[in-house]
OpenMM code with the backbone's topology and positions (N, CA, C; nanometers):
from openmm import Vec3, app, unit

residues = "UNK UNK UNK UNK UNK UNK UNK UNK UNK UNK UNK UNK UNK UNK UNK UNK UNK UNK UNK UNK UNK UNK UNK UNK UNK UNK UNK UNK UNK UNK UNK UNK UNK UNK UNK UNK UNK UNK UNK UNK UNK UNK UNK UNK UNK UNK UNK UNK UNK UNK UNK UNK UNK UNK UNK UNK UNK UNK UNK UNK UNK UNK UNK UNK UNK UNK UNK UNK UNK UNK UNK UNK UNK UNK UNK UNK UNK UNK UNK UNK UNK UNK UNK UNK UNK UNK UNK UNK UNK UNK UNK UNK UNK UNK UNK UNK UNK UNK UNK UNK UNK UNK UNK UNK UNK UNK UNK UNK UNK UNK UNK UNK UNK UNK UNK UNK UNK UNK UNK UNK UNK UNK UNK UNK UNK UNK UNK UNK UNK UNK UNK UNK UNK UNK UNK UNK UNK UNK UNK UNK UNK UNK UNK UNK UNK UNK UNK UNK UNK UNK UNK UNK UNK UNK UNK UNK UNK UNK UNK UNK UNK UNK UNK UNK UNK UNK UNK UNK".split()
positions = [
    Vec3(-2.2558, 5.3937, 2.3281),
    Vec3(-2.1948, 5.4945, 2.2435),
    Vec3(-2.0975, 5.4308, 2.1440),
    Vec3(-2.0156, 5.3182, 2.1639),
    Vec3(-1.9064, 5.3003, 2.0938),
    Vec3(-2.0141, 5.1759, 2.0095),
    Vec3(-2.1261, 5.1252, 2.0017),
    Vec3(-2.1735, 5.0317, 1.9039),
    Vec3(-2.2327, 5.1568, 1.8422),
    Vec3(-2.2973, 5.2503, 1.8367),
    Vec3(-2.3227, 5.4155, 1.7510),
    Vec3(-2.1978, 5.4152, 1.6623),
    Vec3(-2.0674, 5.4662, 1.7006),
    Vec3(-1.9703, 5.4714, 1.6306),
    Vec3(-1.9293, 5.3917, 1.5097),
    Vec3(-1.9431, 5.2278, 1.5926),
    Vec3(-1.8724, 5.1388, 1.4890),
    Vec3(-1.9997, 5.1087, 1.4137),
    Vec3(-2.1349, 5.1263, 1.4340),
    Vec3(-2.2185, 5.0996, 1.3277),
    Vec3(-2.2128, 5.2093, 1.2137),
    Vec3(-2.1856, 5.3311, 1.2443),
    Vec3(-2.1813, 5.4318, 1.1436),
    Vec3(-2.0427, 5.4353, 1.0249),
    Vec3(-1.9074, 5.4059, 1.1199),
    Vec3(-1.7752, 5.3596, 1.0388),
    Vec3(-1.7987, 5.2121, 0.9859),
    Vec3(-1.8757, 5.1624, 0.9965),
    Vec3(-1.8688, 5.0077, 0.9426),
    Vec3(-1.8711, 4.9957, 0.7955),
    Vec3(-1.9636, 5.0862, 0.7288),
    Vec3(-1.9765, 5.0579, 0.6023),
    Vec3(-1.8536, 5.1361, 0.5420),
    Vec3(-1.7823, 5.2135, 0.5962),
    Vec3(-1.6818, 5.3009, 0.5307),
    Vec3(-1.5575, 5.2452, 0.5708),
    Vec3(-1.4892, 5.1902, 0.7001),
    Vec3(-1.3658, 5.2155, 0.7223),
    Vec3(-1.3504, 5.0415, 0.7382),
    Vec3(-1.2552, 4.9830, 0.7791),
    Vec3(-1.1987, 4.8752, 0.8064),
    Vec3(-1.1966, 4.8614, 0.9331),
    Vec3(-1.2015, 4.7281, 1.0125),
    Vec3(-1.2293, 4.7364, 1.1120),
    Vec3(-1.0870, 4.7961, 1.2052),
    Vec3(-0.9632, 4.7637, 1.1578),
    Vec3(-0.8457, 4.8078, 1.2278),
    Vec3(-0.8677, 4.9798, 1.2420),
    Vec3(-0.8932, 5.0232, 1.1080),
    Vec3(-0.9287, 5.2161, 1.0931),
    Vec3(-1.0461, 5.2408, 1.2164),
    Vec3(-1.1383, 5.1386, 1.2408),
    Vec3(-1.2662, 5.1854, 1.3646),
    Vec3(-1.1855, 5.2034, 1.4919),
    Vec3(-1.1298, 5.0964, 1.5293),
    Vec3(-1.0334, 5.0601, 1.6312),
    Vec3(-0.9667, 5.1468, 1.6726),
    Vec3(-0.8592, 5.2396, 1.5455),
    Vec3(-0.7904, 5.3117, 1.5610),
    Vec3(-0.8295, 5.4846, 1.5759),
    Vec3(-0.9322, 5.4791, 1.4901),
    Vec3(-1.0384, 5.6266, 1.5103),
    Vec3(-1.0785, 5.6291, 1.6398),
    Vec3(-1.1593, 5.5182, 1.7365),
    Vec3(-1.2239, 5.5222, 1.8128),
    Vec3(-1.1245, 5.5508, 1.9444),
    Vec3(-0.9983, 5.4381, 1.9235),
    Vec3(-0.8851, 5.5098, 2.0360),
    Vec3(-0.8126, 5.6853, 2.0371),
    Vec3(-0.8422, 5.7317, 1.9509),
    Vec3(-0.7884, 5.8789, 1.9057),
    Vec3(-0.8924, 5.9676, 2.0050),
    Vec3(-1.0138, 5.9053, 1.9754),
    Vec3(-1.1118, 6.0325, 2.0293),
    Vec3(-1.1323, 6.0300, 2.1639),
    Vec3(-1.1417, 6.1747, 2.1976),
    Vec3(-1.1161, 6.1518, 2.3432),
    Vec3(-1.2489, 6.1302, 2.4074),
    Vec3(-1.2759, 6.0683, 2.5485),
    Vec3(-1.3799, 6.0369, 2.6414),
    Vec3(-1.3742, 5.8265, 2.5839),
    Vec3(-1.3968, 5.8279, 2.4588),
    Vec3(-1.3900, 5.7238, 2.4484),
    Vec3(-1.2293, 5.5995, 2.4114),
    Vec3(-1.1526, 5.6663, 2.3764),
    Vec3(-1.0281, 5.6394, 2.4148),
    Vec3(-0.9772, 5.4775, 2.3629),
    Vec3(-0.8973, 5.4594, 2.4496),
    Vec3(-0.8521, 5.3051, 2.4208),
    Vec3(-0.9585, 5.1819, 2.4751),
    Vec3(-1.0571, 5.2572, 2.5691),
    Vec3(-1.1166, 5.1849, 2.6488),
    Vec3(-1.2576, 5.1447, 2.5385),
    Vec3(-1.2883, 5.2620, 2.4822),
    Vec3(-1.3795, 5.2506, 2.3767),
    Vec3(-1.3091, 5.1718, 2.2405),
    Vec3(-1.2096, 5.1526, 2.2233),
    Vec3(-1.1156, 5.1260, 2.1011),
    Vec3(-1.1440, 4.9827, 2.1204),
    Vec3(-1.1332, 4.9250, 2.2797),
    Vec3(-1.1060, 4.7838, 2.2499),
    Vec3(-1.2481, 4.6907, 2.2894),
    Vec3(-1.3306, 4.7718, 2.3262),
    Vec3(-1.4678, 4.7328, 2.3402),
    Vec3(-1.5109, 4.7389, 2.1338),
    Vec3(-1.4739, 4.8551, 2.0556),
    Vec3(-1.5553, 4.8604, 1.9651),
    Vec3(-1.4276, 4.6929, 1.8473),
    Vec3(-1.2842, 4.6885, 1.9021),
    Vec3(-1.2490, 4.5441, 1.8315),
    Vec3(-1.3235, 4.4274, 1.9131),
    Vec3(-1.3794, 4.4299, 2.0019),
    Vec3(-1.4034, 4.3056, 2.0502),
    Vec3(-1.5656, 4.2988, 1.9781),
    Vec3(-1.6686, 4.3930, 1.9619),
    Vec3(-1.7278, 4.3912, 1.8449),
    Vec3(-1.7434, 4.3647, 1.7055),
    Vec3(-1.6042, 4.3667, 1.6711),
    Vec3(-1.5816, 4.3486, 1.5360),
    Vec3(-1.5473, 4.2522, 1.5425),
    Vec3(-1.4631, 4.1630, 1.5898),
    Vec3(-1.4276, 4.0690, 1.6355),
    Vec3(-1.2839, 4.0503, 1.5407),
    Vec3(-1.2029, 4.1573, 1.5747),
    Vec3(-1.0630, 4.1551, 1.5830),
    Vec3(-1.0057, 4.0523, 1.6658),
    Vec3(-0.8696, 4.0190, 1.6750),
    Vec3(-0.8290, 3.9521, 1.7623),
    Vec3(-0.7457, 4.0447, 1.8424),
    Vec3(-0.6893, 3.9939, 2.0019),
    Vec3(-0.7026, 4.0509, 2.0997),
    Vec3(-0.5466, 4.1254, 2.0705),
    Vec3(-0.4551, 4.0698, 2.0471),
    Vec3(-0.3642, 4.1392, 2.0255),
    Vec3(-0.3409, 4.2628, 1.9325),
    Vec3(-0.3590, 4.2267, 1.7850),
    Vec3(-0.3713, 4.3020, 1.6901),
    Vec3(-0.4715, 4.4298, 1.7536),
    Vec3(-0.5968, 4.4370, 1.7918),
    Vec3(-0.6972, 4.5021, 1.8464),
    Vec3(-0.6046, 4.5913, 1.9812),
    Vec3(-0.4831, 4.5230, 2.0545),
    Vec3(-0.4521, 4.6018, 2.1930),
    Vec3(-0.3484, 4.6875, 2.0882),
    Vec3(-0.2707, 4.6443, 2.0261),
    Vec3(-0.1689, 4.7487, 1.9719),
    Vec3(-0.2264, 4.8167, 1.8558),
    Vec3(-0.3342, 4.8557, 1.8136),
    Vec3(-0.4292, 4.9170, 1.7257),
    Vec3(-0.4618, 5.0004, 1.8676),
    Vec3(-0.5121, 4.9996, 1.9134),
    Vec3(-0.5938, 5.0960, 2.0585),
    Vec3(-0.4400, 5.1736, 2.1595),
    Vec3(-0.3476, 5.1027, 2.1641),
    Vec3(-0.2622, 5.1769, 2.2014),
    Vec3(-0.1962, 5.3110, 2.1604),
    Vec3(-0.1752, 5.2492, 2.0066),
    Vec3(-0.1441, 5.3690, 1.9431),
    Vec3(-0.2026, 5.4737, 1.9272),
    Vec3(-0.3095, 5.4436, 1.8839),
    Vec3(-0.4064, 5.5133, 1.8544),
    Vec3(-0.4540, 5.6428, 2.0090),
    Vec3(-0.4691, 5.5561, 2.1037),
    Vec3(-0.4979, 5.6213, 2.2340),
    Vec3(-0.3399, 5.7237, 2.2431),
    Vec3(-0.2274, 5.6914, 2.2337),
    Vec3(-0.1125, 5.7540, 2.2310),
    Vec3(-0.0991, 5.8600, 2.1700),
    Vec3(-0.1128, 5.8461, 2.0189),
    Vec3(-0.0884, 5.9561, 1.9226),
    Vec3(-0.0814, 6.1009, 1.9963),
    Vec3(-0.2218, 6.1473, 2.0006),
    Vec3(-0.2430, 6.2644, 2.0728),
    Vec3(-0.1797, 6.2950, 2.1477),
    Vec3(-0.1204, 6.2258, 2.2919),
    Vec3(-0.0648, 6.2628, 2.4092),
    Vec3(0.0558, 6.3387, 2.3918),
    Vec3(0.1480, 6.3504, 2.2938),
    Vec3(0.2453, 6.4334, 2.3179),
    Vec3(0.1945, 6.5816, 2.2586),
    Vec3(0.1348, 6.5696, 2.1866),
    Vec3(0.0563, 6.7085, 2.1499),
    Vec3(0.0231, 6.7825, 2.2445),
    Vec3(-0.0772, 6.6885, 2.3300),
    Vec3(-0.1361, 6.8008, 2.4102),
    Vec3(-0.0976, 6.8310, 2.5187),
    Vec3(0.0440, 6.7635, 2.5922),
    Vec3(0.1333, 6.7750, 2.6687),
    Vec3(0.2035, 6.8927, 2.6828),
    Vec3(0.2677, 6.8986, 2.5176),
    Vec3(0.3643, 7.0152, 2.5036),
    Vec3(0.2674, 7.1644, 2.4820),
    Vec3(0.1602, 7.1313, 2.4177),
    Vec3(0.0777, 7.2280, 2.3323),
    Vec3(-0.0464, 7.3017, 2.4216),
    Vec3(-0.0631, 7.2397, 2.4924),
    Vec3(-0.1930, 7.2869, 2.6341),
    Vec3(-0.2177, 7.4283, 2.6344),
    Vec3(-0.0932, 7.4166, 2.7230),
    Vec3(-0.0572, 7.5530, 2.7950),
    Vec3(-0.0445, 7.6484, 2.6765),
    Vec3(0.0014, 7.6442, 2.5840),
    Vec3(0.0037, 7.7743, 2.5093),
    Vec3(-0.1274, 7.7403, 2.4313),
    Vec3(-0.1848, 7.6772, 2.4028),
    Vec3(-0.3208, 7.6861, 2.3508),
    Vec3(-0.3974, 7.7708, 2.4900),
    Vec3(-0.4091, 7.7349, 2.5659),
    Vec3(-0.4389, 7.7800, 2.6779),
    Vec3(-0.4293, 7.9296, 2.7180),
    Vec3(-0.3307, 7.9818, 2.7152),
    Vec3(-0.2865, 8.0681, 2.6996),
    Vec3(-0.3053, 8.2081, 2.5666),
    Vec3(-0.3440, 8.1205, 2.4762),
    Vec3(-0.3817, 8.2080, 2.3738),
    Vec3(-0.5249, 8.2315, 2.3902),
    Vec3(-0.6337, 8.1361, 2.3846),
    Vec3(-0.7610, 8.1582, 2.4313),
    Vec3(-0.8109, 8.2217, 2.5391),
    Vec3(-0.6741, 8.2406, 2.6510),
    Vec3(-0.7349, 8.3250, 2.7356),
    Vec3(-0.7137, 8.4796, 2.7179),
    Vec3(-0.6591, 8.5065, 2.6374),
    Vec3(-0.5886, 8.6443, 2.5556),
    Vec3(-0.7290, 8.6784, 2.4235),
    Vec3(-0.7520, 8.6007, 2.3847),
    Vec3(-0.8526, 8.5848, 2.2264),
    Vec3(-0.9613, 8.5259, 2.2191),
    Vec3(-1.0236, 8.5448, 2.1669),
    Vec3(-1.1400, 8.4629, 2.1377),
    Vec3(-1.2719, 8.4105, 2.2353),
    Vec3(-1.3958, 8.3479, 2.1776),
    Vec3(-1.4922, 8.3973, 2.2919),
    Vec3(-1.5194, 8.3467, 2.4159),
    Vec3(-1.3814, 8.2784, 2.4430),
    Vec3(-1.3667, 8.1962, 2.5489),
    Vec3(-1.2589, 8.2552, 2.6319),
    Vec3(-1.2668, 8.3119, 2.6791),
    Vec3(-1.1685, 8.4449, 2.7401),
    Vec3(-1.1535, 8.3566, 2.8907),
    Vec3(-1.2827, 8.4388, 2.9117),
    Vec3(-1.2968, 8.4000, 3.0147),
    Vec3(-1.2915, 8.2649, 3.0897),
    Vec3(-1.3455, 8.1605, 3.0362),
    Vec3(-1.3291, 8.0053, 3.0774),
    Vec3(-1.1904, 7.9896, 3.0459),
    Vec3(-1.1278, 7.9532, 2.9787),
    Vec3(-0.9917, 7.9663, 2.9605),
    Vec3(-0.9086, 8.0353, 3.0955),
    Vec3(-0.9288, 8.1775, 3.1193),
    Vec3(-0.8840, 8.1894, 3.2323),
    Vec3(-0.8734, 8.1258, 3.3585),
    Vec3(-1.0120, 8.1225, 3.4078),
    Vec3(-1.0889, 8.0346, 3.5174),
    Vec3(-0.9939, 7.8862, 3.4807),
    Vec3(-0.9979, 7.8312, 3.3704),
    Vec3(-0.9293, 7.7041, 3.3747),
    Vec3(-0.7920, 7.7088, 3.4160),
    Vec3(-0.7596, 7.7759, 3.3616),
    Vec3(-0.5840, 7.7886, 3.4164),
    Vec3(-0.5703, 7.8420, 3.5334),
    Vec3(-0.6603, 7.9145, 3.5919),
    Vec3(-0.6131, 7.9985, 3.7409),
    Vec3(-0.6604, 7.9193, 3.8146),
    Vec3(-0.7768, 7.8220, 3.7751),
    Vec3(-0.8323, 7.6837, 3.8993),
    Vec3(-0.6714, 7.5655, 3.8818),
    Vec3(-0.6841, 7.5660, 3.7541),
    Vec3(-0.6084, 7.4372, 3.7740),
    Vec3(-0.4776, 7.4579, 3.7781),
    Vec3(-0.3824, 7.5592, 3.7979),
    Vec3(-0.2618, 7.6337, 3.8563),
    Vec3(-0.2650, 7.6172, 3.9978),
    Vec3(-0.3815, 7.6869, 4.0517),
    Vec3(-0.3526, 7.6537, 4.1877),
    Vec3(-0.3930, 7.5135, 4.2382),
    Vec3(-0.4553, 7.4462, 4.2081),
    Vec3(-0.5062, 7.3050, 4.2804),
    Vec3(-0.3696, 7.2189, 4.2287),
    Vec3(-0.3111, 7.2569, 4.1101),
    Vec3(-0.2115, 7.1569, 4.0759),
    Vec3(-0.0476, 7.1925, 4.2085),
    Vec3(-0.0510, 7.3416, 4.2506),
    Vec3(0.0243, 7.3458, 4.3070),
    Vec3(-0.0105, 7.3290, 4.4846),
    Vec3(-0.0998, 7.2821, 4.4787),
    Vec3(-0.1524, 7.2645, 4.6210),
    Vec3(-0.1462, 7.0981, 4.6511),
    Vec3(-0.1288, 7.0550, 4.4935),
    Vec3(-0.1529, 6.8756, 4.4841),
    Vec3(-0.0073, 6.8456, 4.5223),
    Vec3(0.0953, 6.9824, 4.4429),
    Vec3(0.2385, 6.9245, 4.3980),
    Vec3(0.3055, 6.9899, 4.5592),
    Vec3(0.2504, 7.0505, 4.6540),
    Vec3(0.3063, 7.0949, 4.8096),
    Vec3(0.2784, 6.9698, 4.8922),
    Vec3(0.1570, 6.9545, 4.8070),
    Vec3(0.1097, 6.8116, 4.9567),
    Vec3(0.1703, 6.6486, 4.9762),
    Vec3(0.1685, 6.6436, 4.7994),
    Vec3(0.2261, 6.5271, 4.7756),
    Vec3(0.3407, 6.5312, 4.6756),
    Vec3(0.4258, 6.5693, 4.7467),
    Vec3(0.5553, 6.6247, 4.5802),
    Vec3(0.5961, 6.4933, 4.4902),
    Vec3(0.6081, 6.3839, 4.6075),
    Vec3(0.6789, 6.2384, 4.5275),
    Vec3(0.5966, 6.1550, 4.4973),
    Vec3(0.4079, 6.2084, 4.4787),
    Vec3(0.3428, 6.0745, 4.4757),
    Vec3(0.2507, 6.1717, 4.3091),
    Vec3(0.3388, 6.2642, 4.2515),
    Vec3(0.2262, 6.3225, 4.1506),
    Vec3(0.2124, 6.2134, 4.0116),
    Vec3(0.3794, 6.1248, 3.9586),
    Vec3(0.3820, 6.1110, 3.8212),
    Vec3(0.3321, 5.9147, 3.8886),
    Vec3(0.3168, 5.8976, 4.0043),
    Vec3(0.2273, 5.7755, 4.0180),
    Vec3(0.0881, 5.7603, 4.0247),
    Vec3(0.0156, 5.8868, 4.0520),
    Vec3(-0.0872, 5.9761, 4.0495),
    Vec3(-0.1295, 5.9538, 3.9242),
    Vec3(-0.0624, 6.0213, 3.8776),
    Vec3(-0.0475, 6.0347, 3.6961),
    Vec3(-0.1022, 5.8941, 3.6089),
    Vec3(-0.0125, 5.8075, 3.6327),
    Vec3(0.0031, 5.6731, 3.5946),
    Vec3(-0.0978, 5.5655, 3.6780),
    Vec3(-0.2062, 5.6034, 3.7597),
    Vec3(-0.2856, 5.5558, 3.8206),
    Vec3(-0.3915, 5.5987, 3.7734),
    Vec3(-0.4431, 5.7297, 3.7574),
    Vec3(-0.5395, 5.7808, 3.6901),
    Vec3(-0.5794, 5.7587, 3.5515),
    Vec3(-0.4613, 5.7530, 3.4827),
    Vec3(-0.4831, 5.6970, 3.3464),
    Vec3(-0.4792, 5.5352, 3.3153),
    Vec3(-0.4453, 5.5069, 3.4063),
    Vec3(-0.4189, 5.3414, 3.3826),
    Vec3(-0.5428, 5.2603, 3.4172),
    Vec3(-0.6286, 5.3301, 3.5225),
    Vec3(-0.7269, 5.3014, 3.5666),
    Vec3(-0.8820, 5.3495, 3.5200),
    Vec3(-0.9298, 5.2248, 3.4249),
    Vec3(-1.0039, 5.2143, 3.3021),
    Vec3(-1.1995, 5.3090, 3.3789),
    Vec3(-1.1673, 5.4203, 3.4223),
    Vec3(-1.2952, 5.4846, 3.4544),
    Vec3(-1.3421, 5.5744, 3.3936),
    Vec3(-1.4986, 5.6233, 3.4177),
    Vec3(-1.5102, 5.6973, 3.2988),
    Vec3(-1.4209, 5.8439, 3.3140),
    Vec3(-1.4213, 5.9091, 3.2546),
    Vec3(-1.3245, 6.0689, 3.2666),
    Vec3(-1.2297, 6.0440, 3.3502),
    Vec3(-1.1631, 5.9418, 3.2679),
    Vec3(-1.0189, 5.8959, 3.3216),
    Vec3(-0.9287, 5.8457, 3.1396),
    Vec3(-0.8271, 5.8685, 3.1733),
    Vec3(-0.7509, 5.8068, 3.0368),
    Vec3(-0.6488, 5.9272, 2.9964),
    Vec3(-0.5629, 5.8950, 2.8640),
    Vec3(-0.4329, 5.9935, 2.8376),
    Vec3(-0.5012, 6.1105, 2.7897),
    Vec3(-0.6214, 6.1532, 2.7256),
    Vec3(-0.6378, 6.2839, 2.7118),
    Vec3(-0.6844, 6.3893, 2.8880),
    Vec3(-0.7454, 6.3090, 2.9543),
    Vec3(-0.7600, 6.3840, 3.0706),
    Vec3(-0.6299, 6.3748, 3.1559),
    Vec3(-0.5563, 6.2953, 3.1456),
    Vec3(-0.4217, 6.2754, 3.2076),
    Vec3(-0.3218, 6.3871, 3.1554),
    Vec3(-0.3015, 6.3887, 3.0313),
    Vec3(-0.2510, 6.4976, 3.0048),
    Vec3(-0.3280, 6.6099, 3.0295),
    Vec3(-0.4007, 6.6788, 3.0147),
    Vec3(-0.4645, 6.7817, 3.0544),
    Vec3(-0.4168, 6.8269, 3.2357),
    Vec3(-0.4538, 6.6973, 3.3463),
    Vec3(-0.3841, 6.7082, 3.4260),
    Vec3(-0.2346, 6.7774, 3.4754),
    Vec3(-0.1428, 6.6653, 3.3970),
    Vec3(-0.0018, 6.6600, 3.4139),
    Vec3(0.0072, 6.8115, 3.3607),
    Vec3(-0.0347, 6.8734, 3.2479),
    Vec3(-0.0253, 7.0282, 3.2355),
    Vec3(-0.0649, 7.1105, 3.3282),
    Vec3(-0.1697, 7.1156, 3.4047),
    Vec3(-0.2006, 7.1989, 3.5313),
    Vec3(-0.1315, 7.1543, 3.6479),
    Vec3(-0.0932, 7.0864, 3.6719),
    Vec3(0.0093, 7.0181, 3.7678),
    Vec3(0.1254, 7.0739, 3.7366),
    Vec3(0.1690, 7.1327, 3.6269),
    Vec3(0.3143, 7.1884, 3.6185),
    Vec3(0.3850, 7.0521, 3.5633),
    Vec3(0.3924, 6.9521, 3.5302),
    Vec3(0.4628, 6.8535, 3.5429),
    Vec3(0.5392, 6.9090, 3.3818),
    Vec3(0.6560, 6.8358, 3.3932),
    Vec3(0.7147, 6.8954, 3.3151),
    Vec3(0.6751, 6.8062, 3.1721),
    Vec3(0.6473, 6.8468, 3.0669),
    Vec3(0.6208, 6.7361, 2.9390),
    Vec3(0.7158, 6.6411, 2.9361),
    Vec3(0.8213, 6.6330, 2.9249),
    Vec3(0.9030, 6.4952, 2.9190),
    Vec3(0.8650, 6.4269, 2.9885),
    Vec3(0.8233, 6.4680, 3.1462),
    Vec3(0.7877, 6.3769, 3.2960),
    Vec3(0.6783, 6.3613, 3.2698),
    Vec3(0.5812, 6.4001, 3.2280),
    Vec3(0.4684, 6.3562, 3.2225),
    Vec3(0.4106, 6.2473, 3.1130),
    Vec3(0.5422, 6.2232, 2.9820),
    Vec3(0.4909, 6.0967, 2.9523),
    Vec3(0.4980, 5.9714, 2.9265),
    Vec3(0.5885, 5.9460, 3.0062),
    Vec3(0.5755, 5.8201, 3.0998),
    Vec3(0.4940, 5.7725, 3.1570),
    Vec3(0.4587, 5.8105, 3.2572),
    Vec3(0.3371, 5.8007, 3.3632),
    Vec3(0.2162, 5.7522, 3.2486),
    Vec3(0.1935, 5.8427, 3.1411),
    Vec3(0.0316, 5.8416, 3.0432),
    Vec3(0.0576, 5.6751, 2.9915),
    Vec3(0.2120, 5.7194, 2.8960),
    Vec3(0.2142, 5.5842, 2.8202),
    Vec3(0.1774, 5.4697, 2.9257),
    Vec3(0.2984, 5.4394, 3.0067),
    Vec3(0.2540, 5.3236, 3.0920),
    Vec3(0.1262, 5.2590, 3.1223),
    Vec3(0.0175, 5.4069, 3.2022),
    Vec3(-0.1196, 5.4237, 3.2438),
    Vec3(-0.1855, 5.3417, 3.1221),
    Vec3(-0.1588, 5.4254, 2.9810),
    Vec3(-0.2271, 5.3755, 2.8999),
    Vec3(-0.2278, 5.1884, 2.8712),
    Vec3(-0.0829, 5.1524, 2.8738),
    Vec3(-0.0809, 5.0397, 2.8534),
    Vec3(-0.1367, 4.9156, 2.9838),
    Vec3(-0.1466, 4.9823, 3.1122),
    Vec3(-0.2275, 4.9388, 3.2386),
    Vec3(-0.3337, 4.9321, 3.1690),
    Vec3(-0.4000, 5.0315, 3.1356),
    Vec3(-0.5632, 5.0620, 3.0622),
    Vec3(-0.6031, 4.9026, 2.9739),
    Vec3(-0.4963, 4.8862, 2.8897),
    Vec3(-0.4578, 4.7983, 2.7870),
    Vec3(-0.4886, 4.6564, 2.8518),
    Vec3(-0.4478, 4.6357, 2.9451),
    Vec3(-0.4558, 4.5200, 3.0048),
    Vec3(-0.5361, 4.4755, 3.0663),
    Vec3(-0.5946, 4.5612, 3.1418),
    Vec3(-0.7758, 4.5613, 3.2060),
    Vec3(-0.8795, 4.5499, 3.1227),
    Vec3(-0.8510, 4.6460, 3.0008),
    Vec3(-0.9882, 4.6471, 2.8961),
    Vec3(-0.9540, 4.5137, 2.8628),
    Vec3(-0.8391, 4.4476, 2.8074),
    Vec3(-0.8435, 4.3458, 2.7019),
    Vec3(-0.9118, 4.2233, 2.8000),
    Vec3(-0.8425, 4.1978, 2.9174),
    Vec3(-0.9243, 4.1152, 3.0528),
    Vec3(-1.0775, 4.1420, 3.0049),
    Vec3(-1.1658, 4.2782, 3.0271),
    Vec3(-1.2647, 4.2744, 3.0408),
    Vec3(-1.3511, 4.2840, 2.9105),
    Vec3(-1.2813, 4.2884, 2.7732),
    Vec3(-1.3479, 4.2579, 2.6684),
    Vec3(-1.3189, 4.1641, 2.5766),
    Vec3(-1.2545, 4.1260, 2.6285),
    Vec3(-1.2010, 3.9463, 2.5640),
    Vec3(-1.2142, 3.8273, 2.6516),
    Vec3(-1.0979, 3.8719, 2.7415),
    Vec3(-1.1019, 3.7511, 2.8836),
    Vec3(-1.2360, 3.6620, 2.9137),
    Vec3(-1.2682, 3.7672, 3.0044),
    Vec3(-1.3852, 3.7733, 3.0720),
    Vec3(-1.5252, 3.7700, 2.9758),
    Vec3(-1.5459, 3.7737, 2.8781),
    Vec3(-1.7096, 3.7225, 2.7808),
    Vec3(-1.6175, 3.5869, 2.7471),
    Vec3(-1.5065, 3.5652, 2.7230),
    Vec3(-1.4948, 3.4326, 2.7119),
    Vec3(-1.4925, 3.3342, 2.7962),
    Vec3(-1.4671, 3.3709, 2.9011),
    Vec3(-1.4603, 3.2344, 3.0134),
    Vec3(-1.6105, 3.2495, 3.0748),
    Vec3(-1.7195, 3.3054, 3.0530),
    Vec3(-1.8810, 3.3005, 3.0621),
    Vec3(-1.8772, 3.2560, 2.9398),
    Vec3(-1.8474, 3.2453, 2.8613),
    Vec3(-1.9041, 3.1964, 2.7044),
    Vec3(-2.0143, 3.3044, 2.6597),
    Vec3(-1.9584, 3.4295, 2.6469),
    Vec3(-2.0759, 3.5233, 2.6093),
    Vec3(-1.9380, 3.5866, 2.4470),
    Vec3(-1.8839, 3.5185, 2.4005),
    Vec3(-1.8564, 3.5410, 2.3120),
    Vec3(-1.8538, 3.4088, 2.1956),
] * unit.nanometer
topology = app.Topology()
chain = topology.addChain("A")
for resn in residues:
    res = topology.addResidue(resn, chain)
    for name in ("N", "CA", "C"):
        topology.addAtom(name, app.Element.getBySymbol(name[0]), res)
């Protein structure tokens, strides 16, 4: 998916703008950001703080903004219903997460996102930390950090690691 992307932005954007588009969008994230610089053949640093940001931007948005987006769609529009179902599933499972384990949620947090899997990263993390109740300030910490964990694994596994096989 992310050689689709950067072959289609190639003729239009710069490779730092692919980097940085590709960390914005969600599913593919920072994890996709630094797979599509190690394609281009950015260098590893420039390429991790291009994918950071980029993976970041969003997260306070949808931290603070969820729930009342959330909230309005379940009031309007033709998603009434899912909207509901989303918030009344993930209200209660978040408060069944936050009874069971009260002191282990914003390491939770910062484990899930840090840990480079698929439907894992700061847009599903936040989405989380909002049904969890966590409060937006508390919750982004945990993402940033996660994210920059993320940061350090991808760059290992798309730089590091094809270089010490010599597959770069």
């Amino acid at each position: 998916m992310v050689e689709t992307v950067v072959a289609f932005f190639k003729e239009y954007l710069t490779s730092e703008m692919i980097v940085f588009i590709v960390s914005l969008m969600p599913i593919l994230e920072l994890r996709g950001g630094l797979v599509a610089a190690s394609l281009l053949g950015l260098p590893w640093m420039k390429a991790a703080s291009i994918a950071v940001i980029g993976n970041l931007l969003p997260v306070p948005f949808i931290v603070f903004f969820i729930e009342k987006i959330l909230e309005y769609l379940a009031k309007h529009g033709p998603i009434k219903n899912l909207a509901r179902t989303m918030m009344k599933k993930g209200r209660s499972k978040g408060l069944e997460l936050q009874n069971r384990y009260p002191n282990s949620i914003l390491l939770g947090l910062f484990l899930f996102v840090g840990i480079p899997l698929p439907g894992t990263g700061a847009w599903t993390g936040s989405l989380i930390a909002a049904f969890l109740g966590v409060k937006p300030k508390n919750a982004l910490w945990p993402i940033a950090l996660g994210v920059l964990l993320a940061c350090l694994i991808m760059s290992v596994l798309s730089y590091a690691l094809p270089g010490a096989f010599g597959l770069k």
